[in-house]
C-alpha positions as CSV (number, residue, x, y, z in Angstrom):
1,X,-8.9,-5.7,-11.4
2,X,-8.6,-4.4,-7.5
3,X,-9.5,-6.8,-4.9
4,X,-9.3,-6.7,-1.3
5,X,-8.5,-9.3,1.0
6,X,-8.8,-9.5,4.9
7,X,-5.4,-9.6,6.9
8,X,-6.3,-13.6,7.6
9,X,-6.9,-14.6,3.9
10,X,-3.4,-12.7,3.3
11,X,-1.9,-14.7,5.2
12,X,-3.6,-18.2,5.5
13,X,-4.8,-18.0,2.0
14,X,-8.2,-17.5,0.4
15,X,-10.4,-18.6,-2.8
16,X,-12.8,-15.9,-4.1
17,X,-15.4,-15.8,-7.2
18,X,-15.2,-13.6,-9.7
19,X,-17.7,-12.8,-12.6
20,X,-15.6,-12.7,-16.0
21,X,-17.0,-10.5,-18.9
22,X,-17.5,-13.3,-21.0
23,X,-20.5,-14.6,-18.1
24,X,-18.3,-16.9,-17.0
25,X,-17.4,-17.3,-12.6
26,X,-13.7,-18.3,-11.9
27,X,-12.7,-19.7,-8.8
28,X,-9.9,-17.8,-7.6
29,X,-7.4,-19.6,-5.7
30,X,-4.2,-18.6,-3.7
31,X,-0.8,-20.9,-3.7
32,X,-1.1,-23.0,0.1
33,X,1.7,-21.1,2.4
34,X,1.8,-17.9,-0.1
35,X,1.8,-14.5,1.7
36,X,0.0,-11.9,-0.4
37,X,1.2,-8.1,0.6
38,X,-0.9,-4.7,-0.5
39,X,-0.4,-3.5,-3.4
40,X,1.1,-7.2,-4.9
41,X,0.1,-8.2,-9.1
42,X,-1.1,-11.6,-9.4
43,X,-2.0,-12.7,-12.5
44,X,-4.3,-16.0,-14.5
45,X,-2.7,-16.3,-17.7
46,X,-5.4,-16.7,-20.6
47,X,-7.7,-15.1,-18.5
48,X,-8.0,-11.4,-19.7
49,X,-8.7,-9.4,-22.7
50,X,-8.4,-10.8,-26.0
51,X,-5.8,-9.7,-28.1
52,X,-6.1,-7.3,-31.1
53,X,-7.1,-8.7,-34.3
54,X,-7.2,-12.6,-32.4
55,X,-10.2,-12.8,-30.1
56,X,-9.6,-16.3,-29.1
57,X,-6.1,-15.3,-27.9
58,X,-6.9,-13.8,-24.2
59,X,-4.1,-11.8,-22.2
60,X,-4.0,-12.0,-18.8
61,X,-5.9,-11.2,-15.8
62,X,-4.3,-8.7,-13.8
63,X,-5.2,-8.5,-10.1
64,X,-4.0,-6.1,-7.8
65,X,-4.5,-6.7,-4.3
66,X,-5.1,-4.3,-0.9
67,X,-5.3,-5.7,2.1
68,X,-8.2,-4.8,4.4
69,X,-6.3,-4.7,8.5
70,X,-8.0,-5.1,11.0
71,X,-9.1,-1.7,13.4
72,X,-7.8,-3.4,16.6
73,X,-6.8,-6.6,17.8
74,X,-8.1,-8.2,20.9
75,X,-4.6,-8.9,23.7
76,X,-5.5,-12.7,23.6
77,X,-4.8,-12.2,19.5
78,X,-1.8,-9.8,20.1
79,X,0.1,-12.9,22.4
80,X,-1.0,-15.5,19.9
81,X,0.1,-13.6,16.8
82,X,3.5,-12.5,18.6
83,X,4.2,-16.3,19.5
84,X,3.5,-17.9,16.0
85,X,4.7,-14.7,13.5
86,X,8.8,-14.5,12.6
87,X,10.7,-12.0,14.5
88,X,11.2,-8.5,12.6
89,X,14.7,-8.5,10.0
90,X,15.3,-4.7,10.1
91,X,18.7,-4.1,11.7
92,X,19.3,-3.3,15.1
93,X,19.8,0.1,16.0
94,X,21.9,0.2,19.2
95,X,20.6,2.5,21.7
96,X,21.1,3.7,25.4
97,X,17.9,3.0,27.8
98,X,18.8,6.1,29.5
99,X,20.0,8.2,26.6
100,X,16.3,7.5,24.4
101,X,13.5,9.7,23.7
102,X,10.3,8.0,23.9
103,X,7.4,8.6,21.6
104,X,3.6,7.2,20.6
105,X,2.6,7.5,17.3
106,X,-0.6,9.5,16.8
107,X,-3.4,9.5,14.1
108,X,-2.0,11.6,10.9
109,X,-4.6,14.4,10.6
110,X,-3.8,15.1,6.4
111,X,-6.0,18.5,6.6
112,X,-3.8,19.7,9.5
113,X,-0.9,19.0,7.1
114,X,-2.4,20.9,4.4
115,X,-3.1,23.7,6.6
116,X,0.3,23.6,7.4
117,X,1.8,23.6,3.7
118,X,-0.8,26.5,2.7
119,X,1.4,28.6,5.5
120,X,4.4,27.7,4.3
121,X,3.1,28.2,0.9
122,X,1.8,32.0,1.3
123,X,5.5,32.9,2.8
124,X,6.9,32.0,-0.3
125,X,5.3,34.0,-2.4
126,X,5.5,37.1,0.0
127,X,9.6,36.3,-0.5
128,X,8.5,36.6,-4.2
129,X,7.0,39.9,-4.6
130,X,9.5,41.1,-1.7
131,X,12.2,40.4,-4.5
132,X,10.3,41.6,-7.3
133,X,9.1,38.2,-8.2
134,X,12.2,37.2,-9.4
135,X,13.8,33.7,-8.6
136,X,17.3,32.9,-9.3
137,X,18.1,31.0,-12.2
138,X,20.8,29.3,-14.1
139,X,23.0,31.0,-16.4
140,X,24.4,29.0,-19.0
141,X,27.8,28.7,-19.9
């Protein structure tokens, strides 16, 4: 199954219901000091669909998690989060102050990007019929 969680139960932990085929409700639980990340597998053993030719003999229940982030985050939240979160373990890039671009990341706009491709797309296959629509190819040896 998919579930999604807010960024806060990912982090500080959660316990959800869930309604199993069978008409039964299990308590879902994560493990105290756990960090769950998008797209994770957690799994109940004994928990899923029976096996073939066994029905008392259950698999397991598969859950893949997404986690729900938040659309904005207050400044009081931002100092708070900064002081109690570990530092980021990417490596260091050394740059120069005065040598370095800056930039600000803006919303992706996916149709603009399509848009985009289609253009690139239609002057391929003008280079196509401009060569006959022939592509090179391999030749075996």
């Amino acid at each position: 199954m998919n579930f999604t969680i807010s960024l806060k139960e990912a982090l500080c932990g959660f316990s959800f219901p869930v309604q199993h085929l069978d008409g039964r409700t299990l308590l879902v639980k994560s493990t105290p000091g756990e960090i769950i990340k998008a797209g994770q597998l957690k799994c109940i053993p004994n928990e899923g669909m029976p096996k073939h030719r066994n029905p008392f003999d259950k698999g397991q229940l598969i859950i893949k998690f997404e986690i729900e982030m938040p659309e904005f985050l207050p400044e009081d939240a931002l100092e708070t989060l900064s002081r109690v979160l570990p530092p980021p373990t990417r490596p260091e890039v050394p740059y120069n102050p005065n040598e370095c671009e800056e930039c600000v990341l803006h919303k992706y706009e996916e149709t603009a990007q399509r848009a985009e491709s289609g253009r690139r797309g239609n002057m391929d296959s003008d280079d196509e019929q401009d060569s006959g629509g022939q592509r090179a190819q391999c030749v075996h040896q």
